[in-house]
Residue, then its C-alpha position, 0 to 999 in steps of 0.5 A: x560893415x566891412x568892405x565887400x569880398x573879391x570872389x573869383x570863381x573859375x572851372x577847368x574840367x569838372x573842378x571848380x577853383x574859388x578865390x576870395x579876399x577878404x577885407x577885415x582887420x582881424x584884431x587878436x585882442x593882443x595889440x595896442x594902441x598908441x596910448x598903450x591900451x589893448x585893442x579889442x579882439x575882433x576877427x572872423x570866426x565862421x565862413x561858409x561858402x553855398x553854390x545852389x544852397x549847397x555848402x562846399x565850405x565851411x570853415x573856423x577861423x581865429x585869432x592867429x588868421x592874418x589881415x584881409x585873409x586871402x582864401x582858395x579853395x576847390x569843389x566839383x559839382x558846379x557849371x559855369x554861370x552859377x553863383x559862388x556865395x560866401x558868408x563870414x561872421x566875425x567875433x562882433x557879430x558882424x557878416x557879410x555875405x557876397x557872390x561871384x559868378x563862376x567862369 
């Protein structure tokens, strides 16, 4: 299981702007080892983002996405209090799902 997720969640006027870092090493199965021996591709492929189980995000993400992905993204909808939940399933089967507290 991965590390836990940074999620910063801020509201100015109506607009409610989400910051997540993510802690995953998002292999494209193209790299190797020091031996020489490719290692196997394993990366984050979905992510879905809920306030009040109603989803403001959901994305694909592949190979080419960088290590420990940082993501922003804004919605408007929410107040301040409620809760930010982002979820992430990886090429392994892997999720983790954490929660930020908007400010």
């Amino acid at each position: 299981m991965a590390d836990p997720m940074r999620i910063r969640a801020s509201l100015a006027g109506d607009t409610v702007e989400v910051k997540v870092l993510m802690r995953h090493d998002m292999e494209t199965g193209q790299r190797k080892d020091a031996t020489g021996k490719v290692i196997p591709a394993h990366y984050i492929k979905t992510l879905v983002a809920k306030v009040k189980d109603k989803v403001v995000l959901d994305a694909n993400f592949g190979p080419s996405v960088s290590k420990d992905p940082f993501l922003a993204f804004k919605f408007k909808g929410a107040a301040k209090g409620d809760k930010v939940s982002v979820t992430w399933v990886d090429s392994a089967g892997d999720t983790r799902t954490d929660e930020g507290i908007i400010t």
